[in-house]
Structures are given as structure tokens and as C-alpha cells.
C-alpha positions as CSV (number, residue, x, y, z in Angstrom):
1,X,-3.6,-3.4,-37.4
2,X,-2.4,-2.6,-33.9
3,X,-5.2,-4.4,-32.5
4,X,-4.6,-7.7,-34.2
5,X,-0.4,-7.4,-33.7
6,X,-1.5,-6.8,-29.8
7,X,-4.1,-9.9,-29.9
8,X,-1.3,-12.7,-31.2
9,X,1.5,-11.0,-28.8
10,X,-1.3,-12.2,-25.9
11,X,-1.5,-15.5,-27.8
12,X,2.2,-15.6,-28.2
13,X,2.8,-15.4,-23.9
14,X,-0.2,-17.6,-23.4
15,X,1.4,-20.2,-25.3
16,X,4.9,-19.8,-23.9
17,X,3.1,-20.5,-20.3
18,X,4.7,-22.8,-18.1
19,X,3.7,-24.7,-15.0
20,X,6.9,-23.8,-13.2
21,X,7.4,-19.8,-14.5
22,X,3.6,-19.6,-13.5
23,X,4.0,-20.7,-9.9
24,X,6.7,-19.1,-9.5
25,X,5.1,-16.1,-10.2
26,X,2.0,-17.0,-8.0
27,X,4.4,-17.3,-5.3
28,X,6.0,-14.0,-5.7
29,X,2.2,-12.2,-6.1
30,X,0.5,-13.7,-3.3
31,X,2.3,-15.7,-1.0
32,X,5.1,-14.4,2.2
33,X,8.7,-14.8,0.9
34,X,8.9,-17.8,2.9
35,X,6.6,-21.0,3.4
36,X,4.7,-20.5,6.6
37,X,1.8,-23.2,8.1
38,X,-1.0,-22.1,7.5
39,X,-2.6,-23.5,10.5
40,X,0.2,-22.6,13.4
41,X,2.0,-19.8,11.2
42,X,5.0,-21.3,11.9
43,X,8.1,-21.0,9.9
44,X,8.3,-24.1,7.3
45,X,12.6,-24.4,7.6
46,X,13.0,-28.0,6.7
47,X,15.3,-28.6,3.3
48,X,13.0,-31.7,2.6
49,X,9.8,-29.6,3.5
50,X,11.0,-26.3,1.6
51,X,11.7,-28.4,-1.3
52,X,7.9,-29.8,-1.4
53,X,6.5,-26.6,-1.1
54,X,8.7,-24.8,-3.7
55,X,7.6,-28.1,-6.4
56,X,3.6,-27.3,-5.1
57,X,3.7,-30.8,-2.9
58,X,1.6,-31.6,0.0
59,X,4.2,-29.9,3.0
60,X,3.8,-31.1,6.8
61,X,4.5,-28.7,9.8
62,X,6.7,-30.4,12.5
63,X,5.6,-27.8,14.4
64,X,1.6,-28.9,14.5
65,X,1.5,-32.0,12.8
66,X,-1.1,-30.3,9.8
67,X,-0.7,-30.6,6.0
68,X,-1.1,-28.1,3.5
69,X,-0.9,-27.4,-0.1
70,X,1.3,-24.3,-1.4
71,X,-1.7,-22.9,-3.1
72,X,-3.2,-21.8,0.1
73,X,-3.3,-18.0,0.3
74,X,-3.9,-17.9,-3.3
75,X,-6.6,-17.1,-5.8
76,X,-6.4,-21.2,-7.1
77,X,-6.7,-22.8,-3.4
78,X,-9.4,-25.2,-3.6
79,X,-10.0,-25.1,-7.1
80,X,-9.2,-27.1,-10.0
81,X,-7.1,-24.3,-11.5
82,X,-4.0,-24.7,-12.4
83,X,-1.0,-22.0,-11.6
84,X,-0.9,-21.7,-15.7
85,X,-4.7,-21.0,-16.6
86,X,-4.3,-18.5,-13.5
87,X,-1.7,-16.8,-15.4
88,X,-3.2,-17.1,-18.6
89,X,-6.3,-15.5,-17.4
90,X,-4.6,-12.8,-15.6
91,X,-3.1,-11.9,-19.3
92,X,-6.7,-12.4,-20.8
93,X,-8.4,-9.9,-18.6
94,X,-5.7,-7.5,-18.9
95,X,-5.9,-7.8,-22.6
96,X,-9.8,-7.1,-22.2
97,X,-11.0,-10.2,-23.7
98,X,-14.7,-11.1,-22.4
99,X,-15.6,-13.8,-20.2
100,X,-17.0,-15.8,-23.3
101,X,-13.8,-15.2,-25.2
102,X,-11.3,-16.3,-22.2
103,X,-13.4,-19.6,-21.0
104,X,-13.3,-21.0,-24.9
105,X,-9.5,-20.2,-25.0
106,X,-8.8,-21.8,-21.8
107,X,-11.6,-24.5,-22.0
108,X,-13.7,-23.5,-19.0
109,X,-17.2,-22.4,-18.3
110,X,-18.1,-18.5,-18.3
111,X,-19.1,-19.4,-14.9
112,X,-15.6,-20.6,-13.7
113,X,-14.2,-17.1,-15.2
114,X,-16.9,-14.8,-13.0
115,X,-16.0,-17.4,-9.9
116,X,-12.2,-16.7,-10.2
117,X,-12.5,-13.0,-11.2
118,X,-14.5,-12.8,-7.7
119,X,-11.6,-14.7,-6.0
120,X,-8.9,-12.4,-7.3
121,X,-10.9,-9.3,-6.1
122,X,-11.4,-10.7,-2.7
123,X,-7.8,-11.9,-1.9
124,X,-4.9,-8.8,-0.2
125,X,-1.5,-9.6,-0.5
126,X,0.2,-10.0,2.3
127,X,3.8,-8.6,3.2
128,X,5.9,-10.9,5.5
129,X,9.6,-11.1,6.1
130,X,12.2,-14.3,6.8
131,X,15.4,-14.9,7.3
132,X,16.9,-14.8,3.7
133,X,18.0,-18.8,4.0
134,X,14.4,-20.1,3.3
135,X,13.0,-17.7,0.8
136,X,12.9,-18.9,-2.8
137,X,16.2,-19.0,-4.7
């Protein structure tokens, strides 16, 4: 009985998932507390530029000139992953489910679950500090 009342509270939190809870808890997981080019590792200070990167935009760096995507420096960069199936399968391997069992619940290959379980084993977070103005509110 404990195993099934533990299977639908998983259920239950992947289907309260949201787009905006998840990334903020990407953010939070893997990225510094504040936007930084990825390319010049500047300082991304801008209130129009913050804003882009905080709603997972395309940002420019004044200082460089490049464009990035907020996802870089985490697991989903590159990939057509969104910050919720992330979450969801983070909750999925914790709860033990197999790879065959978390690809038909979030509609992706067993393939694409080995691929990202890779990714998450190869990425380090990373401890950065900034001024407290520009971190996430």
C-alpha cells in the first residue's frame, strides 16, 4: 500500500509541474546567482537584458556583442528539453522508475532518458557571487 500511495504522490508533483517553478529551479541548481556571458563572462546588469534572461529569452552581452540562451550551463542546453520534463525526470529517477517507465510518461525515447541521465552526471555546479541587485528576486 505504501508503494502505490508513494507512486500517485510522484504523479501528483509531476502534474502540478510548471514551466516557470521548473526554471526557476534550474536556475537555482545549476546556474551562478546572476546572469553572466557565457562567452566574455561578463556580468549581464541591463534591466531589459536581466529581464530576458530571467523569462528564458535570447540575452545579448553589450560587453561582446554574443547571444545566448539562459539554458547554457545546464543539463537541457542544446536539447529539445524543456525546463519541466527536466524536472519531471529528476522526480522520476529519484522515485526509481526505469528508463522504459519514465520515456512513456514523458513521451520520449529510452534513448533520450540514457542521453540526459549522461548529461546530468557530467555537469558540476558552479558557485559564483554578485552584487545582490541582479540576482533573481
Amino acid at each position: 500500500m505504501a508503494q502505490v500511495s508513494r507512486q500517485l504522490e510522484i504523479e501528483d508533483l509531476i502534474g502540478a509541474i510548471e514551466r516557470s517553478g521548473a526554471w526557476k529551479w534550474m536556475v537555482q541548481t545549476y546556474l551562478p546567482p546572476c546572469p553572466i556571458c557565457p562567452s566574455c563572462k561578463e556580468q549581464i546588469t541591463g534591466p531589459r537584458a536581466l529581464a530576458t534572461f530571467w523569462e528564458m529569452g535570447r540575452v545579448y552581452c553589450k560587453s561582446c556583442g554574443s547571444t545566448f540562451t539562459p539554458t547554457n550551463g545546464t543539463p537541457i542546453h542544446e536539447t529539445s528539453w524543456s525546463p519541466e520534463e527536466y524536472v519531471k525526470l529528476m522526480l522520476l529517477l529519484n522515485a526509481d522508475r526505469s528508463h522504459s517507465e519514465i520515456a512513456a510518461t514523458l513521451g520520449k525515447s529510452s534513448g533520450a532518458i540514457k542521453d540526459m541521465r549522461e548529461r546530468i552526471a557530467l555537469r558540476h555546479q558552479t558557485a559564483s557571487s554578485c552584487p545582490a541587485d541582479t540576482a533573481q528576486g
